[in-house]
C-alpha positions in Angstrom: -7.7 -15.0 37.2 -8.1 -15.8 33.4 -7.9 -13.1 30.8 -8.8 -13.3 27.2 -7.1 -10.7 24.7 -9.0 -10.9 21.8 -7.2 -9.9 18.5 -7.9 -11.4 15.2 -6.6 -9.6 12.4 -3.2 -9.6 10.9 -0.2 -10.5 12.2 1.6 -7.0 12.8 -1.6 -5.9 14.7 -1.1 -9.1 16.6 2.7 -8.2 17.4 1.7 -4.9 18.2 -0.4 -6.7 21.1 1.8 -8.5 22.6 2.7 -5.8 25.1 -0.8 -6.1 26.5 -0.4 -9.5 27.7 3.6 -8.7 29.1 2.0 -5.6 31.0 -1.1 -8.3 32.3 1.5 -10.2 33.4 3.4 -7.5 35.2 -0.3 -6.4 37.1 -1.3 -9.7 37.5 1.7 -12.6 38.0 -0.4 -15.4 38.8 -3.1 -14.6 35.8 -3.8 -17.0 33.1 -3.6 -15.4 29.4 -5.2 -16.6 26.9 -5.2 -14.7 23.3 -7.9 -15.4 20.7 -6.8 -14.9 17.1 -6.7 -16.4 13.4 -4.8 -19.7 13.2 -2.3 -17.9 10.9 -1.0 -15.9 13.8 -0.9 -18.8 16.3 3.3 -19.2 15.5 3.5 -15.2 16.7 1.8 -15.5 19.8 3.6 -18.6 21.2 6.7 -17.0 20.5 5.4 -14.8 23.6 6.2 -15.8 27.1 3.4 -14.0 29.0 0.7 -16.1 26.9 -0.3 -19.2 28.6 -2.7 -20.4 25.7 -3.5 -19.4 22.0 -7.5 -19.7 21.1 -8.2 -20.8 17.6 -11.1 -18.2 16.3 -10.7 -19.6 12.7 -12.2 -22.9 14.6 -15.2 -21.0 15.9 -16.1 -17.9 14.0 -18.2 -20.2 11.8 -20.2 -22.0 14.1 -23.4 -21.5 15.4 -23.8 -19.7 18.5 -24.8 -22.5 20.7 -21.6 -24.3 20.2 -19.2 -21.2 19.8 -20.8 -20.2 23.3 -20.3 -23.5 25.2 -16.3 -23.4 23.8 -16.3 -19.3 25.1 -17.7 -20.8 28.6 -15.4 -23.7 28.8 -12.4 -21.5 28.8 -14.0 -19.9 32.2 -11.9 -16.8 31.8 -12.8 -13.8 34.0 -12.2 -10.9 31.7 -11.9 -10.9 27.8 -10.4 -7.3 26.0 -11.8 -6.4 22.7 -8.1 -5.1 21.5 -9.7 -6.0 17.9 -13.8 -4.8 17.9 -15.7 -8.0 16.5 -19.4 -7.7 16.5 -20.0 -11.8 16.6 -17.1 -12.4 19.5 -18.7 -9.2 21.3 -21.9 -11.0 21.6 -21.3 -14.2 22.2 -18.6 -13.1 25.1 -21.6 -11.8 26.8 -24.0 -15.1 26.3 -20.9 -16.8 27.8 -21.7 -14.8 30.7 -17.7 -13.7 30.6 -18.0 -11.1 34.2 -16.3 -8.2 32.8 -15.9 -7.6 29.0 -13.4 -4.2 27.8 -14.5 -2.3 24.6 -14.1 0.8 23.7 -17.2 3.1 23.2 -16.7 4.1 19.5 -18.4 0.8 19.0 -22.0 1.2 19.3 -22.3 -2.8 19.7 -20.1 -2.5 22.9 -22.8 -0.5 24.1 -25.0 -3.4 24.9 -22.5 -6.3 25.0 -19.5 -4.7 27.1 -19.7 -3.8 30.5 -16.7 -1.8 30.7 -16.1 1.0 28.5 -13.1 2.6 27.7 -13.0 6.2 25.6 -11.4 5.0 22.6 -10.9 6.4 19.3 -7.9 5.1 17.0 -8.6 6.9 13.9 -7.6 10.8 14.7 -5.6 9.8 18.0 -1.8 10.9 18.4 -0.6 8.0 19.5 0.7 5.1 18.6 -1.1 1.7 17.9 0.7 -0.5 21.1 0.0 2.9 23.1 -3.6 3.1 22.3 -4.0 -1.0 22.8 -2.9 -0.8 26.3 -5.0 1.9 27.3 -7.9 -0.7 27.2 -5.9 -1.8 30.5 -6.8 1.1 32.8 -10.0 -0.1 34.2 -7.4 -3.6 35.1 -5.1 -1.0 36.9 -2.9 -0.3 33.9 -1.2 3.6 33.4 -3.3 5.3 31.0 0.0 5.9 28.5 3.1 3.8 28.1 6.5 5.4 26.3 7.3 3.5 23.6 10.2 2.9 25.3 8.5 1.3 27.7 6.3 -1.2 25.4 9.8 -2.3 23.7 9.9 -4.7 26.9 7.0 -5.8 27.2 7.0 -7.8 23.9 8.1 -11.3 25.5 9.5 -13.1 22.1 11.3 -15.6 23.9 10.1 -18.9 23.2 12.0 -19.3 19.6 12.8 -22.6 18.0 15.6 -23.8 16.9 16.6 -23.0 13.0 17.0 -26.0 11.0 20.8 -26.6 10.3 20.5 -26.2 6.6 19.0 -22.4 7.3 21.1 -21.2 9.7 24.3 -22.1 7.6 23.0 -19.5 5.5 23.8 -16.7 7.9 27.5 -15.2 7.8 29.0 -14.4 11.2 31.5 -11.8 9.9 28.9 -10.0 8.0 25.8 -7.8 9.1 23.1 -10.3 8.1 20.1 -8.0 5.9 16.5 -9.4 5.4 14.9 -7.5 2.6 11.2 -8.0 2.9 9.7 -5.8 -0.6 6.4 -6.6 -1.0 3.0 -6.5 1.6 0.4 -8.7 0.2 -1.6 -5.5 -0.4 -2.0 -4.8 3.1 -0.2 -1.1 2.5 2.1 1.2 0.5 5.4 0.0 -0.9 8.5 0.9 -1.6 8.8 -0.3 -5.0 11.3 -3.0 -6.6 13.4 -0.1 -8.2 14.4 1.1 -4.7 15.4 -2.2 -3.1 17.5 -3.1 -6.2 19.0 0.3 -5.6 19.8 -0.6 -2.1 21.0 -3.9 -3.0 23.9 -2.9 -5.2 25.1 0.5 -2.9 25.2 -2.4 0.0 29.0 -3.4 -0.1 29.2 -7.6 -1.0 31.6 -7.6 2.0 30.0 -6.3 4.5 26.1 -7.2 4.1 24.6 -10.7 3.5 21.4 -10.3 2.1 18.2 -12.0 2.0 15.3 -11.9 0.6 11.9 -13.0 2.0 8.0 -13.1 1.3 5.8 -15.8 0.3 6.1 -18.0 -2.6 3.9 -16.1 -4.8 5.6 -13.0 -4.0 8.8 -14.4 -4.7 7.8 -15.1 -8.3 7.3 -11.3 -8.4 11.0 -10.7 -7.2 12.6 -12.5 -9.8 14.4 -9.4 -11.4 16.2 -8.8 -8.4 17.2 -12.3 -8.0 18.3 -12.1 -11.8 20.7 -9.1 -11.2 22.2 -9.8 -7.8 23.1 -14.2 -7.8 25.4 -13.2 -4.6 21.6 -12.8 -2.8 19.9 -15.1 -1.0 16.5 -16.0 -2.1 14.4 -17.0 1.3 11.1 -16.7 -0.5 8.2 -19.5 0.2 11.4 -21.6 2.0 10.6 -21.0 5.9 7.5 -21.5 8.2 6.3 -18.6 9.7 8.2 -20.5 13.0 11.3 -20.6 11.0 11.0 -17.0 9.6 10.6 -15.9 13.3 13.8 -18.0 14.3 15.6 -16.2 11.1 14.8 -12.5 11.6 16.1 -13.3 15.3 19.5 -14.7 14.5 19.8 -11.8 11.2 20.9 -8.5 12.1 18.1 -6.6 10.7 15.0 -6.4 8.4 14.4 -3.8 5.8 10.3 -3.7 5.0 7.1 -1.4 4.9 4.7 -1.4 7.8 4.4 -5.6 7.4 4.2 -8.0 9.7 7.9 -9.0 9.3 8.5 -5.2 10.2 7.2 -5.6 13.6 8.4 -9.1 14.2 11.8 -8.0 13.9 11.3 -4.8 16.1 9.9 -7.1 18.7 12.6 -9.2 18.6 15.4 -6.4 19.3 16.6 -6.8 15.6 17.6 -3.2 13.8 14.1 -2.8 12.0 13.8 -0.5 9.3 10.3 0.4 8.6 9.6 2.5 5.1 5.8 4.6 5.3 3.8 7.0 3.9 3.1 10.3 5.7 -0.5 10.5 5.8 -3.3 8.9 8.3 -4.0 6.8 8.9 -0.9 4.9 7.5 1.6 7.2 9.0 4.5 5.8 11.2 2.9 7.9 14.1 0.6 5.1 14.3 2.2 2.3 12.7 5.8 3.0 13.2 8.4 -0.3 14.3 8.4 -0.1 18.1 11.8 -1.6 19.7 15.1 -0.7 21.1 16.6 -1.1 17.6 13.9 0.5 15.3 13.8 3.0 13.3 11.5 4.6 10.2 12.1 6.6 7.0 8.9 8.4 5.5 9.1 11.4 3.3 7.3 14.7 4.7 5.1 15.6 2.1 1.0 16.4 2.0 0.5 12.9 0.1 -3.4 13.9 -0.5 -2.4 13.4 -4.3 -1.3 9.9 -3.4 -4.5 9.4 -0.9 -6.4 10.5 -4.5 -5.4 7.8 -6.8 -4.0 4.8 -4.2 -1.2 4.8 -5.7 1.8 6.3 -2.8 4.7 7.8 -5.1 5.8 9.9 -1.5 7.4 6.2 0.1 8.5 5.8 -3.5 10.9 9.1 -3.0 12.8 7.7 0.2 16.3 7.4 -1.2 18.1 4.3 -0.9 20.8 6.3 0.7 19.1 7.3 3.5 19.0 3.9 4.6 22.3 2.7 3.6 23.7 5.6 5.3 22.1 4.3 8.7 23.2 0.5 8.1 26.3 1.7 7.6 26.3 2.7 11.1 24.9 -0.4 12.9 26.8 -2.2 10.9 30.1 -0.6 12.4 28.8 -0.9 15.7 28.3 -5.2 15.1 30.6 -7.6 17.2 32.0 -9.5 15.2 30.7 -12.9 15.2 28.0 -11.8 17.2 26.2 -15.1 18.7 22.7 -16.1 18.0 19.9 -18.5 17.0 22.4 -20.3 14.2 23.7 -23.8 15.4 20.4 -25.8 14.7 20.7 -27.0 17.7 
């Protein structure tokens, strides 16, 4: 049996469907997964065990149907999900004669192209994002609702490389090891640079190691907190997106609004601290960090002001104490030297 979990959007949508192919694996233990997605997200989903092979779409989504077809057929899978609704891979799914293709009926195109339907909508739902992903399991034999408990295992970020020497020297074994990740790339509200560089300095110098990390271009945004706290470690535009992965999983935790990084870290059982607005449909009901060590702040408020102009002041009003308040806790509860991913080897 060969499935296909189609998702290609952004990477913490990406992590957030992970579970899909762990609880495939669990039905199905012989089944062949293969996920389709953007090439920027192919690090992510080898990271995950229960994947057997990552599809390129960036390869295909410009080609002409013909030849995107005859690479959809030559992959013979049985099944392909439609996690991530995608008019073009819809269609040509179907021309590959693919026997049973999932979509969810809010999607009039699924109509004619899928040929199982699942009752589907995400934007008024209660539940969370990974919940409302796996529901398009049922018609494979799948429980119509997962805890989130539950999807915590089912994230499968095993397959890590190795740090480069050089980085993992950087982390301190006798101090909780922080990655501050400020800024999203636009993709939601943030926190704002006053706020991290009040966390910075209440974070006592002998008990936290911090990092910073973003891209390269971001990090040219974060130079006044680089400028008023030397003792911090700069990470920005330095890793791969393999690296990075390595990194969050040998830190201790990740502080960052609903990114990617966020969700990385959740998945990887690091204390992720995940910063949101209250209303839909950015709202950590939907978007929240799911793992055994995760956790979110988000200020209850009506936020319709913010919905007004763009512009979120409500995730702006999250006091830095809040969250220093609860690293002070895990950090009391870290062994000391507590082994991971930092020899290099």
């Amino acid at each position: 049996m060969k499935i296909i979990i189609s998702r290609t959007d952004a990477i913490g949508d990406v992590v957030l469907t992970l579970p899909v192919a762990g609880v495939l694996k669990k039905l199905y233990p012989d089944a062949y997964i293969c996920f389709l997605g953007r090439a920027y997200t192919r690090e992510v989903v080898q990271a995950c065990e229960y994947v057997d092979e990552f599809i390129d779409w960036d390869q295909w989504k410009d080609s002409a149907d013909p030849e995107a077809v005859a690479a959809l057929k030559g992959i013979d899978a049985d099944t392909i999900i439609h996690v991530f609704p995608d008019k073009k891979i819809a269609r040509l799914a179907k021309q590959a004669g693919i026997s049973q293709r999932i979509g969810t009926t809010n999607r009039l195109y699924h109509w004619w192209t899928c040929n199982t339907l699942v009752k589907l909508s995400r934007k008024n739902s209660p539940y969370h994002e990974s919940q409302l992903n796996l529901k398009l399991l049922v018609p494979l034999g799948a429980k119509d609702l997962y805890s989130l408990d539950e999807i915590a295992g089912y994230y499968g970020m095993t397959r890590l490389s190795p740090l480069p020497k050089a980085i993992a020297a950087l982390l301190a074994p006798d101090k909780f090891n922080l990655i501050l990740h400020p800024k999203s790339r636009g993709h939601g509200a943030e926190w704002g640079l006053d706020n991290f560089r009040r966390l910075i300095a209440i974070l006592p110098q002998d008990r936290y190691k911090i990092f910073l990390s973003g891209t390269a271009e971001e990090g040219k945004l974060l130079t006044s907190l680089t400028a008023a706290f030397p003792y911090v470690t700069d990470l920005t535009g330095r890793l791969s997106l393999k690296e990075f992965i390595a990194f969050i999983a040998a830190a201790d935790g990740l502080v960052a609004s609903g990114t990617g990084p966020l969700h990385m870290a959740s998945a990887l059982g690091r204390h992720a601290l995940g910063l949101f607005p209250p209303r839909r449909p950015i709202h950590p009901g939907r978007w929240a960090p799911v793992g055994r060590h995760a956790k979110f702040f988000v200020k209850e408020s009506n936020c319709e002001a913010c919905r007004k102009t763009g512009d979120c002041t409500c995730i702006r009003e999250i006091p830095a104490e809040e969250l220093k308040a609860y690293l002070d806790l895990q950090s009391a509860a870290r062994p000391v030297n507590r082994p991971g991913n930092r020899s290099g080897n």
